[in-house]
Legacy VTK file of the C-alpha trace (Angstrom):
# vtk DataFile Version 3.0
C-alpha trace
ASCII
DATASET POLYDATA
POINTS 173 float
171.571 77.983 79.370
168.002 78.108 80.842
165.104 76.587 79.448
161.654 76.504 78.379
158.993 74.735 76.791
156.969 77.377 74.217
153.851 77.228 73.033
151.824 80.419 70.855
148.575 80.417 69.782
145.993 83.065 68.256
143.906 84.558 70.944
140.547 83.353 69.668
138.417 83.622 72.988
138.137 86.687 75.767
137.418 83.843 78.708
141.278 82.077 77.985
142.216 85.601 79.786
139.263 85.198 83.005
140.563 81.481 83.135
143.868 82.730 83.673
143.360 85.175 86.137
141.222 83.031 88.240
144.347 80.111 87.991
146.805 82.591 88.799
149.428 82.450 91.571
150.294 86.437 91.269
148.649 89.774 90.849
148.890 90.986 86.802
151.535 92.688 85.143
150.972 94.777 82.220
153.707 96.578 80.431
154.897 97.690 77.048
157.422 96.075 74.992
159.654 96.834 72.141
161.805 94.077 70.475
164.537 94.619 68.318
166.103 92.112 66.595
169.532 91.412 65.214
171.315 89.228 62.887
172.711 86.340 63.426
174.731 83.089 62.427
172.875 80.853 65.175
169.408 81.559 66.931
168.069 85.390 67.681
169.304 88.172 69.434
166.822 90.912 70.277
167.214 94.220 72.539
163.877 93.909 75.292
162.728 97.624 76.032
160.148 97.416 78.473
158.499 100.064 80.341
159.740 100.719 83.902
162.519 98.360 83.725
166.139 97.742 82.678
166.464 96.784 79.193
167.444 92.698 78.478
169.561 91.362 75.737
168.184 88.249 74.876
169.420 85.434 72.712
168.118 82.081 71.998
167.032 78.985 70.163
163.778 77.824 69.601
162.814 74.747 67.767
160.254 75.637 64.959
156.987 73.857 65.161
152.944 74.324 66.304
153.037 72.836 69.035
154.930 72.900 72.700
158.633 73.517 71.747
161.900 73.776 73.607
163.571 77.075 73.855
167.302 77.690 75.498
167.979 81.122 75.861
170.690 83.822 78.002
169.506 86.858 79.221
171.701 90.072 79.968
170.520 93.051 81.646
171.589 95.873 79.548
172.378 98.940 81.438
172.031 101.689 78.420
169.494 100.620 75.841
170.088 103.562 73.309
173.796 102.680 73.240
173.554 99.431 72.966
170.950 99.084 70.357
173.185 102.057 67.768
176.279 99.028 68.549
174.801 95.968 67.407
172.413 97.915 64.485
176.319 99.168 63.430
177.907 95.671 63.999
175.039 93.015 63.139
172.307 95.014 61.605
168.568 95.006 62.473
166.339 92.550 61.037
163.192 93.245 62.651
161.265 94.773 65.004
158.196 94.043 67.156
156.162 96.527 69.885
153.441 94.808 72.092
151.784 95.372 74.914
152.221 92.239 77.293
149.732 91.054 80.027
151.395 88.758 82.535
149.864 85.537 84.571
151.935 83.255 86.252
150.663 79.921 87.750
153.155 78.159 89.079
156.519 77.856 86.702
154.263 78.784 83.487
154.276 82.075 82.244
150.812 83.310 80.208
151.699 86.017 78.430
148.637 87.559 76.419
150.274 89.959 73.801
148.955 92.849 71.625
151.311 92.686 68.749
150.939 95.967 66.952
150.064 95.053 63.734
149.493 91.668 63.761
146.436 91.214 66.699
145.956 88.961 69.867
148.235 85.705 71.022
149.130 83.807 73.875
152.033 82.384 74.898
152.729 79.849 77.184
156.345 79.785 78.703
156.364 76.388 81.181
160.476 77.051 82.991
162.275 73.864 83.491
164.317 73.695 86.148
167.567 71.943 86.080
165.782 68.367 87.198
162.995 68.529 84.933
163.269 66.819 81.418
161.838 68.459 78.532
158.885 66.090 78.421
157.760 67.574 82.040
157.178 70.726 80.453
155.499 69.562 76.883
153.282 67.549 79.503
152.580 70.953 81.835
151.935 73.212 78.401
149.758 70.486 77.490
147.945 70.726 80.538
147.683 74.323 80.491
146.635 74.223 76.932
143.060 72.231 77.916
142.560 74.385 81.053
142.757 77.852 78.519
141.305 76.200 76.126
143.759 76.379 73.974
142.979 75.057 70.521
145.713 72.750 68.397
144.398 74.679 65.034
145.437 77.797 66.670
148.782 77.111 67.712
151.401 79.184 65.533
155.085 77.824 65.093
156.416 81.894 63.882
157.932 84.019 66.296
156.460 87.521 65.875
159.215 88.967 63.782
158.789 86.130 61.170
155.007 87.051 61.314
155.384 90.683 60.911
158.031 89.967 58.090
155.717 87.420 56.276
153.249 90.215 56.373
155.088 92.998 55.066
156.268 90.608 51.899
152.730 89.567 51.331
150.932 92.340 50.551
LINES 1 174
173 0 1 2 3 4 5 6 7 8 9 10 11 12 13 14 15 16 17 18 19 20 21 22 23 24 25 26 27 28 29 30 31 32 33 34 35 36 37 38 39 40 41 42 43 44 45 46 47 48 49 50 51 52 53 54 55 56 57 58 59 60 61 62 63 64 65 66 67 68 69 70 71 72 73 74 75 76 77 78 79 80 81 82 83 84 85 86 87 88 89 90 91 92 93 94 95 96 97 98 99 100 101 102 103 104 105 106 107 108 109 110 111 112 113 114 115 116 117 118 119 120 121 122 123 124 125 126 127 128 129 130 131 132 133 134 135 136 137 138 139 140 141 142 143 144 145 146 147 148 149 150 151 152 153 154 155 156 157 158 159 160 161 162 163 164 165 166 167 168 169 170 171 172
């Protein structure tokens, strides 16, 4: 399984997105996402639709806490999204669902994903890749890093994926 180390925080400032882009290795991405989720007995499953791009099948397992977290995950490139999100609604039912619009940095092997979560507001996630030599301290101590040079605030760190958020939301009315 690949790996990550995780962090997500509440956008709080616009200049976290200028320090990115002036730290950045690549031009920006921006796309639309829709995440579906499934049920499970272990992790998450979720069906990635993203604009002008094959859809991914995703599943993984994320620890649950504020601050940097490891994540193990398989991805599958999914040929027929339509199809394959009527199978597993059929077979595992649908649990949740999430549609953002993603802006993509990437310095180095971090990922800085600023999201517009419809309905919920402005994050930013921080996706450090470990490769196979690195331990999962190396990437607590790279998120960390990144962290102070967006700054990054520990009070805004969230330990919810987005579907738990959304679902927390629609509960608490």
């Amino acid at each position: 399984m690949a790996k990550n180390i995780e962090i997500k925080a509440r956008q709080t400032d616009a200049q976290q997105f200028e320090k990115a882009g002036e730290l950045a290795d690549q031009p920006l991405s921006v796309f639309d996402q829709m995440d579906v989720f499934f049920g499970t007995r272990f992790g998450m499953l979720k069906l990635r639709i993203q604009t002008d791009t094959k859809a991914h099948l995703i599943a993984y397992q994320r620890e649950t806490c504020d601050g940097p977290k490891l994540s193990s995950y398989e991805i599958a490139e999914v040929e027929d999204a339509e199809t394959m999100e009527r199978v597993l609604r059929q077979s595992l039912g649908c649990t949740g669902r999430v549609e953002k619009t993603r802006r993509l940095w990437i310095i180095g092997q971090t990922r800085i994903h600023f999201d517009e979560v419809k309905g919920l507001g402005n994050f930013i996630e921080l996706e450090v890749v470990l490769d196979e030599r690195q331990s999962q301290e190396d990437g607590h101590t790279i998120a960390r890093q990144m962290m102070r040079q967006l700054d990054i605030k520990e009070l805004d760190l969230i330990s919810e994926s987005y579907v738990d958020l959304i679902r927390q939301m629609n509960t608490n009315p």
